[in-house]
C-alpha positions as a printed NumPy array, in Angstrom:
array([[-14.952, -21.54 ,   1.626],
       [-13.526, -20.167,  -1.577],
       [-13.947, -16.629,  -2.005],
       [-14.319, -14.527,  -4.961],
       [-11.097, -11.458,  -5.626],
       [-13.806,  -9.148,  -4.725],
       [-14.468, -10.378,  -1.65 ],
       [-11.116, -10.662,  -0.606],
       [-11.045,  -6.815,  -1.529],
       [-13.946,  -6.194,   0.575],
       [-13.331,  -7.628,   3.286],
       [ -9.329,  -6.249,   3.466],
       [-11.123,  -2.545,   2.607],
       [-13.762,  -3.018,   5.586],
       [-10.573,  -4.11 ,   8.084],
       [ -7.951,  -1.09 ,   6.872],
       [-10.634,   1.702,   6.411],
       [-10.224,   2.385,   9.891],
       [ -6.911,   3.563,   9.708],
       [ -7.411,   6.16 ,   6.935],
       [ -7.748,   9.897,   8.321],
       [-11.423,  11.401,   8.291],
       [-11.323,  13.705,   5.649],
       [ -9.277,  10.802,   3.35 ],
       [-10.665,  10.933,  -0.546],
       [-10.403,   6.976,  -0.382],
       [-13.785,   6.684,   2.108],
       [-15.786,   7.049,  -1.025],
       [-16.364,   3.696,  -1.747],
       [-16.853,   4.899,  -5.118],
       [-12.812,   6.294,  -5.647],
       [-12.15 ,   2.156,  -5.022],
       [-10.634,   1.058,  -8.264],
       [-11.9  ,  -2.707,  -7.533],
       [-15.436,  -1.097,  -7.412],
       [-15.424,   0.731, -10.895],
       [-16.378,  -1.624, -14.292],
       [-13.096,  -1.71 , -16.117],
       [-11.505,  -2.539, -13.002],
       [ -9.437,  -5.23 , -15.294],
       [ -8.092,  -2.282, -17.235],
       [ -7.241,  -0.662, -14.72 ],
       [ -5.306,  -2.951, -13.256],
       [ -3.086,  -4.207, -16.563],
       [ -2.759,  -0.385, -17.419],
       [ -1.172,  -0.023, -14.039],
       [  2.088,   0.885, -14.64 ],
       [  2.388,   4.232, -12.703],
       [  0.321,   2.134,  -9.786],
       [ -1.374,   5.821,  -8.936],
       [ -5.206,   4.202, -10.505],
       [ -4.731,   1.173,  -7.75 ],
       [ -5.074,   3.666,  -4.93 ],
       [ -5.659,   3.247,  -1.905],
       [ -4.006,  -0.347,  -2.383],
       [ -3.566,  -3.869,  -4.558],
       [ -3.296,  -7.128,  -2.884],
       [ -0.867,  -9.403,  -4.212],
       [  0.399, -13.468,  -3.828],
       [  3.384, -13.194,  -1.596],
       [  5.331, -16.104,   0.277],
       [  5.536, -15.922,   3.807],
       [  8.825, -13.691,   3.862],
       [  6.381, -11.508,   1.374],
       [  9.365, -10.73 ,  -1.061],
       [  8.246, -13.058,  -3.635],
       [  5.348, -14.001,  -5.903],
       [  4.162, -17.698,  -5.208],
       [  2.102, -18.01 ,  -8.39 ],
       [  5.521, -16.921, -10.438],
       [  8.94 , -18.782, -10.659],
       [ 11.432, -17.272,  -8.242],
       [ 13.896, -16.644, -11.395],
       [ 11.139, -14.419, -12.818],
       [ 11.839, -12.09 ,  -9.895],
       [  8.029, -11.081,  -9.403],
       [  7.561,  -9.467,  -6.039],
       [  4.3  , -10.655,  -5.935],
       [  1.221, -10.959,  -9.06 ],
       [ -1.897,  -8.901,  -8.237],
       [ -5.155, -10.714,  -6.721],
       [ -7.377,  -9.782,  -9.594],
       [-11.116,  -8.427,  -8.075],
       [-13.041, -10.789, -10.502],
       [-16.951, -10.866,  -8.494],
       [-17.562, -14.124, -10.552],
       [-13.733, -15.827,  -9.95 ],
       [-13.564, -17.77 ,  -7.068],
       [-10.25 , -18.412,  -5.543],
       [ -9.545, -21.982,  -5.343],
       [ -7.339, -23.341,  -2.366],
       [ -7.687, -19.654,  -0.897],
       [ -6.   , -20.71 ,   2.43 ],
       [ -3.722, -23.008,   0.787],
       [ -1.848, -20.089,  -1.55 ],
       [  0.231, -18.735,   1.378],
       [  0.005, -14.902,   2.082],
       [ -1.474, -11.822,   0.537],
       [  0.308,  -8.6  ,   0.582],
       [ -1.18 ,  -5.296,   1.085],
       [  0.618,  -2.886,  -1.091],
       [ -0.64 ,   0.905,  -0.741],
       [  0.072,   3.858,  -3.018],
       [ -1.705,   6.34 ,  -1.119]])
């Protein structure tokens, strides 16, 4: 199965949800930056990292310090999983591990 960046969004969302308190603004599904239209702008615009709240996945290795899409001299602690709905992600078990990185 190769799943789409939204998928892998959605399905990460439906699992940490649970841990968020009640009254949390995040439960709106609405407040999800993945869910809005110019979610790519958005995420390239991110440098404060406050829009990509309540969290941004990203390509880790297994000791999740570094990015296993970028060379290690690059010194990229990991490249975002873009939310693309048409994008699937090709060898999706084969890329290692995903990173859950929250802001909230």
């Amino acid at each position: 199965m190769e799943p789409t960046g939204r998928e892998i969004y959605d399905e990460i969302w439906t699992l940490a949800h649970g841990i968020l308190k009640p009254d949390s603004e995040y439960l709106d599904s609405q407040n999800l930056w993945w869910n809005k239209s110019n979610w790519k702008e958005i995420l390239e615009g991110s440098k404060q990292q406050s829009q990509l709240k309540p969290f941004v996945l990203k390509y880790v290795d297994r000791g999740a310090f570094n990015c296993t899409k970028c060379n290690w001299v690059d010194m990229c602690s990991g490249c975002a999983v873009e939310p693309d709905p048409d994008l699937k992600i090709h060898r999706f078990l084969a890329l290692g591990n995903f990173a859950i990185e929250w802001h909230s």
